[in-house]
N, C-alpha and C positions, 0 to 999 in steps of 0.2 A: 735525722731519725724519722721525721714526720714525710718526707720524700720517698724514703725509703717503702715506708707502712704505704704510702699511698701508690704507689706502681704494685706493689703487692697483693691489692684489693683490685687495680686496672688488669692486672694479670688474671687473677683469679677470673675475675668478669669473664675476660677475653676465654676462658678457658670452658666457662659457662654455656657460651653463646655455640664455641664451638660443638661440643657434645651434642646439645640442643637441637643444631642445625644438624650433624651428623644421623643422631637419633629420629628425628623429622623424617630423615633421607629415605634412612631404612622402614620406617612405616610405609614411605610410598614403594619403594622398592619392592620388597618384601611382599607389601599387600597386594598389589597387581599381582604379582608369580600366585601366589596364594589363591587368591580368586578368581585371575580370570584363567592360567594354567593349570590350576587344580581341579577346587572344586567346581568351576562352571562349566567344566569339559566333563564333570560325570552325572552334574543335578538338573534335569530338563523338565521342565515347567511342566506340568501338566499330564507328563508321561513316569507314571509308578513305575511300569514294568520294567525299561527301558533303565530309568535313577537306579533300581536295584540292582539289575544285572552289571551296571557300571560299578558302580561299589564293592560289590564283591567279587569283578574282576578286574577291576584295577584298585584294591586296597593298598598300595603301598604309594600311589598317587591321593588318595584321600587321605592319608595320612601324612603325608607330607604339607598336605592342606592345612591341616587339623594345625601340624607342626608351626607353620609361615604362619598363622594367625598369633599361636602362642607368642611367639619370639616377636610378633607387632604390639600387641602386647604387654612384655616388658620393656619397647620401644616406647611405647606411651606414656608409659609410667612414667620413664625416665625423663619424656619433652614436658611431661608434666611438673616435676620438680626443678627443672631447670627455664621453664617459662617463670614460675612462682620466683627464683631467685632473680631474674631480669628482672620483669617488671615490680617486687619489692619497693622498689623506690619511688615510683609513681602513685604509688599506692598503696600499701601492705594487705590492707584489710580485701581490698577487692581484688585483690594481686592472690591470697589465701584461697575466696568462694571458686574465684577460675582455677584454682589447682583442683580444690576437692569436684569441681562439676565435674573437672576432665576424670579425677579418681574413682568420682561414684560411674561414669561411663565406663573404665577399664573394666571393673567390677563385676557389672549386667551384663559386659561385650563378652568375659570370660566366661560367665557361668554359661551364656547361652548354648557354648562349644561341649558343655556336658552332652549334648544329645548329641552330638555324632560325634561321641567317645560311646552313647550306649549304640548308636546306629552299627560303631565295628562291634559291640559285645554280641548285638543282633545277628549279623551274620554270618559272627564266628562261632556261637555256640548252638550244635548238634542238638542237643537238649531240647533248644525254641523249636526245631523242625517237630520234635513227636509231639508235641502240643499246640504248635500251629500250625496250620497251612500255608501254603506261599503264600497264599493272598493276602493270608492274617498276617504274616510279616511283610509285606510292601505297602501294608496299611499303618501296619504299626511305623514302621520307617519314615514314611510321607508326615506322618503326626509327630516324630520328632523334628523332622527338618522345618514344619510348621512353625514349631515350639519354637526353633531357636532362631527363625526368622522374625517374631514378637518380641521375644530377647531382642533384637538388633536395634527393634523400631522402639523399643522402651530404650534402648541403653543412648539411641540416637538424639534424645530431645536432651537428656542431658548435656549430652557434647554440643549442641544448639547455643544451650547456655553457656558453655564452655567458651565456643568462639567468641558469641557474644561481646561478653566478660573483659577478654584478649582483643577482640576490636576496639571498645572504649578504652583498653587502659594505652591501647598503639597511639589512638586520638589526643590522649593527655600527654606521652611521651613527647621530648623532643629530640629525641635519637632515634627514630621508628618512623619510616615514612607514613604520612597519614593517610593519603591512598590504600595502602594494607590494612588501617585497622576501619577503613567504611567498607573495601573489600570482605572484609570476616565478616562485617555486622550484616551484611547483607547473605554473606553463604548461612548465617545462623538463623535468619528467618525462612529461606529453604528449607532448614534442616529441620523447622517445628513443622512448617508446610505438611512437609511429607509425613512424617510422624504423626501427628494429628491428624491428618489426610485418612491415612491407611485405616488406624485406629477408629474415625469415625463414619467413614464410608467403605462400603467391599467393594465399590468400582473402582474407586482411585486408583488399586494394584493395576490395573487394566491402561491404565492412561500413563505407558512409557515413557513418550515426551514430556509429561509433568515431571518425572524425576531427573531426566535429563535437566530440563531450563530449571529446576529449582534447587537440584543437588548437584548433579554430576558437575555441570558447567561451574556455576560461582565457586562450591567448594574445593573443587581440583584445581580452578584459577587462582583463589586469595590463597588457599594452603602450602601449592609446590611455591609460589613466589614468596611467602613468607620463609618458606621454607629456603630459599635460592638467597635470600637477604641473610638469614643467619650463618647462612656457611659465606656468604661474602663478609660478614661484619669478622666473623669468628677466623676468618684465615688470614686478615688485613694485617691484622698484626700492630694495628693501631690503639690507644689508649682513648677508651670507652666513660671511664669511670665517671671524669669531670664534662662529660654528657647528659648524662642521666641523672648525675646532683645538680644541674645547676635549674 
């Protein structure tokens, strides 16, 4: 009986890890199509007129934008609960704060997408033109997409924490390469970098290669390899369990 219960618990694990890593996948997948196919083929830095008339002539590609975020999304949520069931046993309580740091990130990352749900109300409703002018609406739009770039860089320290959190508890595991979890800790001090960068200087935006070497690079390195480790642990087909207890 006791053999029994215990492959039952190695399954479930295994069944865990898989999800996880599947769900990871689609964050990465999903998110590039999102971002760099979507919306950063219609939002151009520094050009109002140009952002506008892309929008409301390719709204069914910002929408789709709009769309690939949500569905990353509930992609997070999901590596969210299932990182919290892995690493449990390493730690409960601090295995708990990394869930919630990565919940309160989904949270901030979602509401930010309000504003360009009102960016289409902006240009689909007739109404705003007899009481604004173009201008006043490519003003008003630039000040949401602002907004919800503050969203990004608030909802981003959180997730800092997050990996964090998920680096130390890799370091404590002994089923978790530890390379991945000084990997994280290191994308998570990027990730305040920039956040804090932005928020306390207005030239930081300006300094591309900062975000590149502090964010793009570590986080896209520790995360798809963490990411590439869960879908190898989760497809192996191997028994986990009496790994992570001992």
């Amino acid at each position: 009986m006791t053999q029994n219960k215990d492959t039952s618990n190695s399954m479930s694990q295994q069944q865990v890890i898989t999800v996880t890593g599947f769900g990871y996948l689609m964050v990465f997948i999903v998110g590039i199509f999102a971002n760099f196919f979507a919306l950063d083929k219609l939002i151009v830095q520094g050009d109002t007129i140009t952002t506008f008339n892309n929008i409301v002539s390719n709204q069914s590609l910002f929408r789709f934008g709009i769309a690939g975020w949500l569905f990353v999304i509930v992609c997070d949520t999901l590596v969210a609960w299932g990182l919290y069931i892995l690493l449990k046993p390493v730690n409960k309580s601090i295995s708990l704060i990394a869930a919630w740091f990565r919940l309160v990130f989904v949270a901030i990352f979602a509401c930010s997408f309000i504003n360009h749900l009102s960016i289409l109300n902006l240009v689909n409703n007739s109404d705003y033109l007899k009481v604004f002018g173009q201008n006043q609406l490519q003003t008003q739009m630039m000040i949401l997409l602002n907004a919800q770039q503050n969203g990004l860089l608030i909802s981003y320290v959180f997730f800092g924490f997050h990996i964090f959190f998920l680096g130390y508890l890799i370091l404590k595991s002994n089923f978790i390469p530890r390379v991945l979890g000084i990997m994280l800790i290191v994308a998570s001090v990027g990730y305040q970098i920039n956040s804090f960068g932005n928020l306390l200087s207005t030239d930081y935006a300006n300094y591309k290669l900062g975000f590149i070497l502090t964010v793009a690079i570590p986080a896209g390195i520790s995360e798809l390899s963490f990411t590439v480790w869960l879908l190898y642990r989760g497809l192996k087909r191997t028994k986990i369990r009496s790994e992570i207890i001992q």
